[in-house]
KEDREN-355020 format. One record per residue (C-alpha): x, y, z; chain. Coordinates in nm, 2 decimals. Layout:
N
     c1     c2     c3 chain
      X      Y      Z     A
...
This chain:
274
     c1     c2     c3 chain
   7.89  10.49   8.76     A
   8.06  10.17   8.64     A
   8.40  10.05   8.64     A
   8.54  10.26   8.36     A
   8.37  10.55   8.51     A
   8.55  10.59   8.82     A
   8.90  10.71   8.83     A
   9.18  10.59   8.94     A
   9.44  10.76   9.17     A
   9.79  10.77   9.25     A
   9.81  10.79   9.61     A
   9.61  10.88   9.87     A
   9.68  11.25   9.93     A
   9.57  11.27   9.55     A
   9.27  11.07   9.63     A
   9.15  11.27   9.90     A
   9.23  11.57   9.66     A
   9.03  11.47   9.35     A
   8.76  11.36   9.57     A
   8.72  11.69   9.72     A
   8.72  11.83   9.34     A
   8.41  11.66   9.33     A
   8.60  11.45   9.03     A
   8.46  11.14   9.16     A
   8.06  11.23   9.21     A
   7.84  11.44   9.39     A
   7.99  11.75   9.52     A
   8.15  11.64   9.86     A
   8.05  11.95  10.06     A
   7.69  11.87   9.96     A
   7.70  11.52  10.10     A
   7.64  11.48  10.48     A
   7.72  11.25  10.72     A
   7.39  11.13  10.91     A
   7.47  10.88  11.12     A
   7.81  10.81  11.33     A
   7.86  10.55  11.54     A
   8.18  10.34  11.69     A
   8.16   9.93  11.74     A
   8.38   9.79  12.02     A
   8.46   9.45  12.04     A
   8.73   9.20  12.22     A
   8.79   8.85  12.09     A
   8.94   8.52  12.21     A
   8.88   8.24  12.00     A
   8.86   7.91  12.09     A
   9.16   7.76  12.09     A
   9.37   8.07  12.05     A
   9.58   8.13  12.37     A
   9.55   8.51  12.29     A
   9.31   8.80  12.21     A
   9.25   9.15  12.11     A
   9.03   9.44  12.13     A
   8.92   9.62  11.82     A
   8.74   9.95  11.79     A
   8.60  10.13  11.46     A
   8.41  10.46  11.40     A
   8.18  10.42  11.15     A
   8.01  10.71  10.93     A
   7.70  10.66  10.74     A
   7.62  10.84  10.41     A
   7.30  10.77  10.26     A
   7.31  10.38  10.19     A
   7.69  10.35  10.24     A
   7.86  10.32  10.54     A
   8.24  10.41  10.60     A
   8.50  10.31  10.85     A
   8.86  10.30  10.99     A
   8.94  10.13  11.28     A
   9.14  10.33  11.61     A
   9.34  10.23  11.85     A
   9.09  10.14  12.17     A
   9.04  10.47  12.37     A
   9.21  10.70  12.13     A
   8.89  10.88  11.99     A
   8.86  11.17  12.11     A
   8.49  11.18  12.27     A
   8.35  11.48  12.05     A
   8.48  11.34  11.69     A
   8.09  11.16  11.72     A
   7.94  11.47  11.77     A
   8.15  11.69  11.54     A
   8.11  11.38  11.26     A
   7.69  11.38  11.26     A
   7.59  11.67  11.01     A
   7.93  11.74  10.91     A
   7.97  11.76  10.51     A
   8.25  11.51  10.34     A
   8.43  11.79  10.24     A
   8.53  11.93  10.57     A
   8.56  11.60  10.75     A
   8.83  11.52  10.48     A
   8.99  11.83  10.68     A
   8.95  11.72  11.04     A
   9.23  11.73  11.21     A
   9.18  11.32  11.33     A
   9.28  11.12  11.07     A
   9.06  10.83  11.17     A
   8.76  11.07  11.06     A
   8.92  11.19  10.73     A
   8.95  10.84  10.61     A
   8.59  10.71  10.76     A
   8.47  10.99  10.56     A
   8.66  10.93  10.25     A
   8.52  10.56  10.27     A
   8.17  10.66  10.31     A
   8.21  10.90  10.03     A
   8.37  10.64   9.84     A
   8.16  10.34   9.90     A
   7.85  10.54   9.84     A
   7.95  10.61   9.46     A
   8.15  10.28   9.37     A
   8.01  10.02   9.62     A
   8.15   9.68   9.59     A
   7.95   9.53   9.32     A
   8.11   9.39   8.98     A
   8.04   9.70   8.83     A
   8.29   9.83   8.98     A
   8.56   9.58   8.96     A
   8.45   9.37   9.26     A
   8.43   8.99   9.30     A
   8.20   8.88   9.59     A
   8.35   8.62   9.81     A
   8.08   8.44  10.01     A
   8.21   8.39  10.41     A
   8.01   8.03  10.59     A
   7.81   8.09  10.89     A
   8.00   7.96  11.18     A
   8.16   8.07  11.50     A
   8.38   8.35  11.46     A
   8.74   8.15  11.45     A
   8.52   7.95  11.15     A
   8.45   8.28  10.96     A
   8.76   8.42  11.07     A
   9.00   8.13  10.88     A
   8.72   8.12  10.62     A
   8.79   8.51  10.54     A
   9.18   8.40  10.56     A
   9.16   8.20  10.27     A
   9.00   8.45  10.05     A
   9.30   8.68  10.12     A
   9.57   8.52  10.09     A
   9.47   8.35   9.77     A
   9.56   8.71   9.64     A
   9.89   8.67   9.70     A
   9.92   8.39   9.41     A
  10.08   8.03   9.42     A
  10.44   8.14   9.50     A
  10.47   8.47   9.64     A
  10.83   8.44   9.80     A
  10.87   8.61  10.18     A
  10.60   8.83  10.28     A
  10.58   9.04  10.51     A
  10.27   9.09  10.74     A
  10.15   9.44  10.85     A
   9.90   9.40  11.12     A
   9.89   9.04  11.23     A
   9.60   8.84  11.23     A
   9.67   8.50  11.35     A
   9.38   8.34  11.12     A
   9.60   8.51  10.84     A
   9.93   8.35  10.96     A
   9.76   8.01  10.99     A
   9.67   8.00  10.62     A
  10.01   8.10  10.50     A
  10.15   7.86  10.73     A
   9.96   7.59  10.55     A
  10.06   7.71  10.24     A
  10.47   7.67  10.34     A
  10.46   8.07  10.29     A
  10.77   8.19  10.43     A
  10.64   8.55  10.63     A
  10.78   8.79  10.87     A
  10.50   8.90  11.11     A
  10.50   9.28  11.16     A
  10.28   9.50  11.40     A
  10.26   9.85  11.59     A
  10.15   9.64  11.94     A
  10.46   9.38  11.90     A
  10.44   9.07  12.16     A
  10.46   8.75  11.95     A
  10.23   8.55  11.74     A
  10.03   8.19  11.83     A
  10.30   8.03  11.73     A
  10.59   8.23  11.93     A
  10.70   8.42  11.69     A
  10.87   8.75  11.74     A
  10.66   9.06  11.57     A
  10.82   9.30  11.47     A
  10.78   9.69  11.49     A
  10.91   9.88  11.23     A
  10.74   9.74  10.90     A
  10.93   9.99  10.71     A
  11.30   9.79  10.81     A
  11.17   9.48  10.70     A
  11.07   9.57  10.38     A
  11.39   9.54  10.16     A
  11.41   9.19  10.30     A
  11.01   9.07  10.20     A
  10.91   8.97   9.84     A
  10.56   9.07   9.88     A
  10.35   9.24  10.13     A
  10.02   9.19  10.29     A
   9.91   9.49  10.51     A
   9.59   9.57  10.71     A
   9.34   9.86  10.60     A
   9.43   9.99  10.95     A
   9.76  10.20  10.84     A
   9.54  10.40  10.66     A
   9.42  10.49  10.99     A
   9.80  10.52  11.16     A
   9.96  10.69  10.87     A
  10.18  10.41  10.73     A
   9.99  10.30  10.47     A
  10.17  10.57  10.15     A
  10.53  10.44  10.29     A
  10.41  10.10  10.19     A
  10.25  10.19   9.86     A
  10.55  10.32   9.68     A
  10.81  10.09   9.82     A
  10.58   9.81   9.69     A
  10.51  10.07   9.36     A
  10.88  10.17   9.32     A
  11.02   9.82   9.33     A
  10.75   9.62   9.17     A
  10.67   9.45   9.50     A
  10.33   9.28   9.54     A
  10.11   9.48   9.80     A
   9.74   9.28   9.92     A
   9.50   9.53  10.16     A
   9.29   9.32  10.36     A
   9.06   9.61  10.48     A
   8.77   9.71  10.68     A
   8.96  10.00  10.74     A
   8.91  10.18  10.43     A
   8.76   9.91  10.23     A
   8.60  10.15   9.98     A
   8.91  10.34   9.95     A
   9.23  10.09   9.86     A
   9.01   9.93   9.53     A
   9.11  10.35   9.41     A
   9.48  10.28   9.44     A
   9.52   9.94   9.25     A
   9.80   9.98   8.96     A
   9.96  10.27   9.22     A
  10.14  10.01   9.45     A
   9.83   9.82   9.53     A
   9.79   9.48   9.37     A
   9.50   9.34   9.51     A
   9.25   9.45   9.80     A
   9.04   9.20  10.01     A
   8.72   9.47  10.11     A
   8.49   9.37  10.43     A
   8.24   9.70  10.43     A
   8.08   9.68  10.78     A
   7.91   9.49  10.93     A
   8.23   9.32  10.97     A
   8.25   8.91  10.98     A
   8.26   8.95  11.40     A
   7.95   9.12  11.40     A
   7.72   8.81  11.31     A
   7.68   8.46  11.29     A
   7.55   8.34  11.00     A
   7.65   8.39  10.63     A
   7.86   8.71  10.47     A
   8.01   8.81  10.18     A
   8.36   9.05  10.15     A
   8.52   9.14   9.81     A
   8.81   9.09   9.65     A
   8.95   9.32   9.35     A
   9.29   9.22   9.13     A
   9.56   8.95   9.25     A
   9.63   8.62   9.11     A
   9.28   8.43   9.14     A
Protein backbone atom coordinates (compact mmCIF):
# COMPACT_ATOMS: atom_id res chain seq x y z
CA UNK A 1 0.00 0.00 0.00
CA UNK A 2 1.19 3.60 -0.51
CA UNK A 3 0.34 6.80 0.88
CA UNK A 4 -2.94 7.44 -0.80
CA UNK A 5 -3.85 3.84 0.04
CA UNK A 6 -4.10 3.94 3.62
CA UNK A 7 -6.75 5.68 5.37
CA UNK A 8 -6.96 8.15 7.56
CA UNK A 9 -8.84 8.22 10.92
CA UNK A 10 -10.53 10.45 13.14
CA UNK A 11 -9.56 9.30 16.42
CA UNK A 12 -8.33 6.53 18.00
CA UNK A 13 -11.47 4.55 19.08
CA UNK A 14 -12.30 4.80 15.26
CA UNK A 15 -8.83 3.65 14.38
CA UNK A 16 -8.91 0.73 16.40
CA UNK A 17 -12.48 0.16 14.92
CA UNK A 18 -11.69 0.33 11.15
CA UNK A 19 -8.69 -1.62 11.77
CA UNK A 20 -10.58 -4.42 13.19
CA UNK A 21 -12.95 -4.09 9.90
CA UNK A 22 -10.01 -5.24 8.32
CA UNK A 23 -10.41 -1.65 6.36
CA UNK A 24 -6.75 -1.15 6.66
CA UNK A 25 -5.25 -4.73 5.32
CA UNK A 26 -5.10 -8.17 6.08
CA UNK A 27 -7.95 -9.44 8.16
CA UNK A 28 -6.66 -8.69 11.80
CA UNK A 29 -7.97 -11.93 13.31
CA UNK A 30 -5.79 -13.75 10.74
CA UNK A 31 -2.62 -11.93 11.85
CA UNK A 32 -0.71 -13.34 14.90
CA UNK A 33 1.46 -12.09 17.19
CA UNK A 34 4.77 -14.37 17.32
CA UNK A 35 7.01 -12.88 19.31
CA UNK A 36 6.45 -10.67 22.72
CA UNK A 37 9.00 -9.41 24.58
CA UNK A 38 9.47 -6.28 27.23
CA UNK A 39 12.91 -4.01 27.25
CA UNK A 40 13.75 -2.50 30.67
CA UNK A 41 16.08 0.17 30.89
CA UNK A 42 17.29 3.08 33.50
CA UNK A 43 19.29 6.04 32.45
CA UNK A 44 21.43 8.78 33.89
CA UNK A 45 23.27 10.70 31.53
CA UNK A 46 26.31 12.29 32.04
CA UNK A 47 25.95 15.41 33.26
CA UNK A 48 22.21 15.14 34.10
CA UNK A 49 21.68 15.29 37.95
CA UNK A 50 18.63 13.00 37.33
CA UNK A 51 17.36 9.71 35.73
CA UNK A 52 14.54 7.44 34.95
CA UNK A 53 13.53 4.07 34.28
CA UNK A 54 11.65 3.04 31.16
CA UNK A 55 9.89 -0.11 30.30
CA UNK A 56 8.13 -1.26 26.90
CA UNK A 57 6.31 -4.40 25.81
CA UNK A 58 7.05 -5.05 22.42
CA UNK A 59 4.87 -7.34 19.95
CA UNK A 60 6.30 -8.70 16.81
CA UNK A 61 4.12 -9.36 13.70
CA UNK A 62 5.87 -10.76 10.80
CA UNK A 63 8.65 -7.97 9.96
CA UNK A 64 7.07 -5.23 12.15
CA UNK A 65 7.42 -4.82 15.53
CA UNK A 66 4.96 -2.81 17.83
CA UNK A 67 5.18 -1.15 21.13
CA UNK A 68 3.83 1.11 24.11
CA UNK A 69 5.76 1.83 26.90
CA UNK A 70 4.21 1.03 30.84
CA UNK A 71 4.75 2.23 33.75
CA UNK A 72 7.82 0.03 35.42
CA UNK A 73 6.21 -3.08 37.27
CA UNK A 74 2.73 -2.45 36.02
CA UNK A 75 2.47 -5.43 33.46
CA UNK A 76 0.75 -7.79 34.62
CA UNK A 77 3.18 -11.03 34.36
CA UNK A 78 0.79 -13.18 32.04
CA UNK A 79 0.02 -10.23 29.34
CA UNK A 80 3.58 -12.04 27.71
CA UNK A 81 2.10 -15.22 27.62
CA UNK A 82 -1.48 -14.34 26.77
CA UNK A 83 0.17 -11.83 23.84
CA UNK A 84 2.37 -14.86 21.96
CA UNK A 85 -0.15 -16.55 19.51
CA UNK A 86 -2.89 -14.23 20.23
CA UNK A 87 -4.56 -12.72 16.83
CA UNK A 88 -4.63 -8.64 16.40
CA UNK A 89 -8.11 -8.85 16.55
CA UNK A 90 -8.62 -9.99 20.08
CA UNK A 91 -5.60 -8.34 21.51
CA UNK A 92 -7.30 -5.04 20.35
CA UNK A 93 -9.86 -6.38 23.02
CA UNK A 94 -7.57 -7.17 26.01
CA UNK A 95 -8.56 -5.73 28.74
CA UNK A 96 -4.67 -3.93 29.25
CA UNK A 97 -4.44 -1.19 27.29
CA UNK A 98 -0.74 -1.31 26.91
CA UNK A 99 -1.40 -4.58 24.84
CA UNK A 100 -4.34 -3.10 22.69
CA UNK A 101 -2.16 -0.39 21.45
CA UNK A 102 1.28 -2.70 21.12
CA UNK A 103 -0.96 -4.60 19.02
CA UNK A 104 -2.55 -1.87 17.03
CA UNK A 105 1.16 -0.67 16.29
CA UNK A 106 2.40 -3.92 15.13
CA UNK A 107 -0.67 -4.31 13.06
CA UNK A 108 -0.12 -0.86 11.85
CA UNK A 109 3.56 -0.70 11.26
CA UNK A 110 3.41 -4.02 9.41
CA UNK A 111 1.08 -2.57 6.55
CA UNK A 112 2.30 1.24 6.42
CA UNK A 113 5.93 1.08 7.80
CA UNK A 114 7.76 4.27 7.90
CA UNK A 115 9.07 4.51 4.50
CA UNK A 116 8.26 7.65 2.13
CA UNK A 117 5.62 5.69 0.65
CA UNK A 118 3.83 6.29 3.32
CA UNK A 119 4.30 9.79 4.15
CA UNK A 120 7.54 9.33 6.10
CA UNK A 121 10.78 11.42 6.07
CA UNK A 122 13.73 9.54 7.55
CA UNK A 123 15.80 11.49 9.96
CA UNK A 124 19.23 9.98 10.42
CA UNK A 125 20.28 9.96 14.47
CA UNK A 126 24.72 10.23 14.89
CA UNK A 127 26.36 7.42 16.74
CA UNK A 128 27.33 8.66 20.00
CA UNK A 129 26.68 8.15 23.70
CA UNK A 130 23.22 8.18 24.53
CA UNK A 131 22.87 12.03 25.99
CA UNK A 132 24.63 12.59 22.15
CA UNK A 133 21.70 10.70 20.38
CA UNK A 134 19.37 11.74 22.86
CA UNK A 135 19.81 15.85 22.07
CA UNK A 136 20.45 14.73 18.48
CA UNK A 137 16.78 12.99 18.41
CA UNK A 138 15.63 16.47 20.29
CA UNK A 139 16.40 18.49 17.45
CA UNK A 140 14.50 16.50 14.97
CA UNK A 141 11.30 17.00 17.11
CA UNK A 142 11.14 20.04 17.89
CA UNK A 143 11.85 21.39 14.49
CA UNK A 144 8.14 20.18 14.04
CA UNK A 145 6.93 22.68 16.06
CA UNK A 146 8.06 25.54 13.44
CA UNK A 147 10.02 28.85 13.97
CA UNK A 148 7.64 30.51 16.37
CA UNK A 149 5.34 28.27 18.00
CA UNK A 150 4.19 30.55 21.06
CA UNK A 151 3.92 28.56 24.65
CA UNK A 152 3.89 24.93 24.51
CA UNK A 153 3.08 22.82 26.63
CA UNK A 154 5.18 19.51 27.25
CA UNK A 155 3.38 16.13 28.06
CA UNK A 156 5.90 13.74 29.22
CA UNK A 157 9.17 15.59 29.89
CA UNK A 158 12.20 14.69 28.44
CA UNK A 159 14.92 16.88 29.54
CA UNK A 160 16.94 16.52 26.12
CA UNK A 161 13.47 17.94 24.69
CA UNK A 162 13.44 20.88 27.14
CA UNK A 163 17.17 21.68 26.40
CA UNK A 164 16.41 22.22 22.69
CA UNK A 165 13.42 24.50 23.28
CA UNK A 166 15.41 26.29 25.81
CA UNK A 167 17.92 27.16 23.14
CA UNK A 168 15.42 28.11 20.94
CA UNK A 169 13.89 31.01 23.58
CA UNK A 170 10.64 28.55 23.39
CA UNK A 171 8.56 29.59 26.16
CA UNK A 172 7.04 25.86 27.64
CA UNK A 173 5.28 24.58 30.56
CA UNK A 174 6.67 21.13 31.49
CA UNK A 175 3.86 18.67 32.21
CA UNK A 176 4.10 14.95 33.55
CA UNK A 177 2.07 12.06 35.39
CA UNK A 178 5.46 11.48 37.84
CA UNK A 179 5.76 15.46 38.71
CA UNK A 180 9.15 16.37 40.67
CA UNK A 181 10.86 19.10 38.66
CA UNK A 182 12.93 19.45 35.59
CA UNK A 183 17.13 19.86 35.24
CA UNK A 184 16.63 23.11 35.46
CA UNK A 185 14.18 23.31 38.69
CA UNK A 186 11.37 23.72 37.22
CA UNK A 187 8.04 22.79 38.70
CA UNK A 188 6.15 19.92 36.47
CA UNK A 189 3.06 19.90 36.45
CA UNK A 190 0.28 17.13 36.74
CA UNK A 191 -2.75 17.73 35.20
CA UNK A 192 -1.91 18.37 31.36
CA UNK A 193 -5.45 18.85 30.76
CA UNK A 194 -5.47 22.47 33.19
CA UNK A 195 -2.75 23.74 31.32
CA UNK A 196 -4.03 23.45 28.09
CA UNK A 197 -6.19 26.68 27.65
CA UNK A 198 -3.03 28.56 28.66
CA UNK A 199 -0.36 26.75 25.87
CA UNK A 200 -0.23 27.76 22.14
CA UNK A 201 0.90 24.41 20.98
CA UNK A 202 1.51 21.18 22.36
CA UNK A 203 4.16 18.57 22.27
CA UNK A 204 3.16 15.19 23.90
CA UNK A 205 4.85 11.75 24.31
CA UNK A 206 3.50 8.53 22.39
CA UNK A 207 3.13 7.23 26.08
CA UNK A 208 -0.57 8.73 26.76
CA UNK A 209 -1.54 6.42 24.29
CA UNK A 210 -0.56 3.96 26.74
CA UNK A 211 -2.20 5.99 29.95
CA UNK A 212 -5.39 7.05 28.28
CA UNK A 213 -4.81 10.81 27.79
CA UNK A 214 -3.82 10.93 24.54
CA UNK A 215 -7.88 11.51 22.77
CA UNK A 216 -8.33 14.52 25.50
CA UNK A 217 -5.34 16.10 23.81
CA UNK A 218 -6.34 15.33 20.22
CA UNK A 219 -9.55 17.31 20.16
CA UNK A 220 -8.62 20.13 22.34
CA UNK A 221 -5.70 20.65 19.97
CA UNK A 222 -8.38 19.56 16.93
CA UNK A 223 -11.26 21.77 18.28
CA UNK A 224 -9.17 24.92 18.76
CA UNK A 225 -6.76 24.66 15.97
CA UNK A 226 -3.88 24.14 18.42
CA UNK A 227 -0.71 22.56 17.09
CA UNK A 228 -0.22 18.87 18.55
CA UNK A 229 3.73 17.13 17.81
CA UNK A 230 3.82 13.10 19.01
CA UNK A 231 7.18 12.18 19.70
CA UNK A 232 6.49 8.38 19.87
CA UNK A 233 7.99 5.04 20.45
CA UNK A 234 4.89 4.47 22.00
CA UNK A 235 2.67 3.99 19.26
CA UNK A 236 4.91 5.15 16.54
CA UNK A 237 3.04 3.34 13.80
CA UNK A 238 -0.17 4.55 15.05
CA UNK A 239 -0.24 8.63 15.59
CA UNK A 240 1.04 9.10 11.50
CA UNK A 241 -3.15 7.58 11.16
CA UNK A 242 -4.42 10.65 13.08
CA UNK A 243 -2.63 13.63 11.32
CA UNK A 244 -5.32 16.22 10.08
CA UNK A 245 -7.60 14.84 13.36
CA UNK A 246 -5.71 17.05 15.99
CA UNK A 247 -2.30 15.68 15.17
CA UNK A 248 0.04 17.98 13.26
CA UNK A 249 3.14 16.34 13.14
CA UNK A 250 4.48 12.91 14.66
CA UNK A 251 8.25 12.24 15.30
CA UNK A 252 8.19 8.01 14.96
CA UNK A 253 11.23 5.93 16.69
CA UNK A 254 9.90 2.11 15.79
CA UNK A 255 12.10 -0.08 18.15
CA UNK A 256 14.97 -0.54 18.57
CA UNK A 257 14.76 2.61 20.24
CA UNK A 258 17.89 5.25 20.19
CA UNK A 259 18.91 3.77 23.95
CA UNK A 260 19.28 0.48 22.66
CA UNK A 261 22.57 1.06 20.54
CA UNK A 262 25.43 2.98 20.01
CA UNK A 263 26.14 3.67 16.72
CA UNK A 264 23.99 5.24 13.93
CA UNK A 265 19.78 5.32 13.70
CA UNK A 266 17.29 6.75 11.92
CA UNK A 267 13.48 7.81 13.36
CA UNK A 268 10.76 9.56 11.17
CA UNK A 269 9.12 12.46 11.01
CA UNK A 270 5.55 12.97 9.16
CA UNK A 271 3.85 16.79 8.66
CA UNK A 272 5.00 19.98 10.74
CA UNK A 273 6.73 22.97 9.55
CA UNK A 274 10.15 21.49 8.14
Amino acid sequence: MTLTDIPLATSLPDLEQRVQAGEFGPPPQDARISVAFTTSQAVRHDGRSGGYRNEVLSLRLGEAVGSCAVEPGTLPAAAIEECVGASVATLLAHPVQAVRVAALDAYLMHVAPHTPAHGASPWPLPAGSSLHKSRARARGVVDLLGAAPGRVLVVGVVNSLLEALRARGVDYVPCDLKGGTTEWGERVRTDALAELPGCDAVLASGMTLGNGTFEALREHAARHDKPLVMFAQTGSAVLPRLLGAGVGAVCAEPYPFFWLDGGPGVIHRYGGIR
